[in-house]
N, C-alpha and C positions, 0 to 999 in steps of 0.2 A: 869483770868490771869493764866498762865501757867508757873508754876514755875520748870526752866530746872534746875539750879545748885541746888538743894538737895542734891543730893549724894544720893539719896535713887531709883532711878528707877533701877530696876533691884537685888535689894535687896529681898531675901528671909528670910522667919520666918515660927517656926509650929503656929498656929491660936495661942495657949492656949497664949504661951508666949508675940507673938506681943497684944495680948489684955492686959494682964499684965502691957507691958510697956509702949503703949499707955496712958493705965489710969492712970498713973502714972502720966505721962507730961500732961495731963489733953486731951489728945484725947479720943473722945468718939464713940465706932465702932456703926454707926447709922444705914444707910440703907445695908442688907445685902440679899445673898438669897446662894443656896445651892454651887454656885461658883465663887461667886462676895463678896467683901463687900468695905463699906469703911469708912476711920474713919474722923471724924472732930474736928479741935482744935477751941473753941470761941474765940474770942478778940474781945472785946466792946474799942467802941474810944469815949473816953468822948467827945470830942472834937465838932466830928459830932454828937454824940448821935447814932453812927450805930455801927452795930457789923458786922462781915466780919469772915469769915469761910474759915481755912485752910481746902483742903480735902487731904487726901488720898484713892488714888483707887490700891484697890487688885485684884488678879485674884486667885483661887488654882489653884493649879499645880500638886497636887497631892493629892486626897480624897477630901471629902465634908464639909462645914463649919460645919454641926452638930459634928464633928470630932475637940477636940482640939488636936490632931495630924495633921491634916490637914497643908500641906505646901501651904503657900500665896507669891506669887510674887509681887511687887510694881512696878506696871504699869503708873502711872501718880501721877502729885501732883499738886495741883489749889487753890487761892485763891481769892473768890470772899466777892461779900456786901449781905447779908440777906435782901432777899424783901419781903414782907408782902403777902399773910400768912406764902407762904414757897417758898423758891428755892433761888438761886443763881444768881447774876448778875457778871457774868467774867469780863463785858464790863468797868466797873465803875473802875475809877482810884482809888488806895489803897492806903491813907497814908504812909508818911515815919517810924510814929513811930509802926504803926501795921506792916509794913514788916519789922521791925525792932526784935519785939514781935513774929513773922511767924516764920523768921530764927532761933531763938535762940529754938524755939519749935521742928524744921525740924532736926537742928545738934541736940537737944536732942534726937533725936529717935534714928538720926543714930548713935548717939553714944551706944545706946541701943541695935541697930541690927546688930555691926560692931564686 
């Protein structure tokens, strides 16, 4: 699922600092390569017994990720259900209390990158 109200597409960061504040709110920058990366927040929902992953997808803009100089753009934000062994299911309906849990993660950052 594609989450349009963030407030965060089109937000910029240099790497070092959005990694900082990412992990701070408990995003964890996973998959990356020298001009992409992106990060993901976990929330386990006891409920179902599933966990479900906020992403964020970056681009640079300017320099290379080995660079925490490196300026990153925030290009999309999604939140899908973890399938087994790995990846994502967009398709699958998300709890109210985990987009409930998403949001308060999403306005953390941006209050972070604002």
């Amino acid at each position: 699922m594609i989450i349009e109200n963030s407030g965060l597409i089109g937000l910029t960061s240099e790497l070092g600092y959005l990694d900082e504040a990412a992990e701070k709110i408990g995003f964890v920058r996973w998959q990356w390569e020298y001009t992409r990366a992106t990060y993901d927040l976990k929330i386990s929902d006891k409920e179902t017994a599933a966990d479900y992953y906020v992403r964020v997808n970056t681009r640079a803009i300017e320099g290379k990720l080995e660079n925490p100089h490196a300026i990153l753009n925030i290009e999309a934000v999604y939140i899908g259900r973890g399938t087994f062994p790995h990846g994502l299911d967009y398709e699958s309906p998300i709890p109210k209390n985990v987009l409930t849990l998403a949001d308060k993660g999403l306005s953390q950052l941006k209050a972070s990158l604002s």
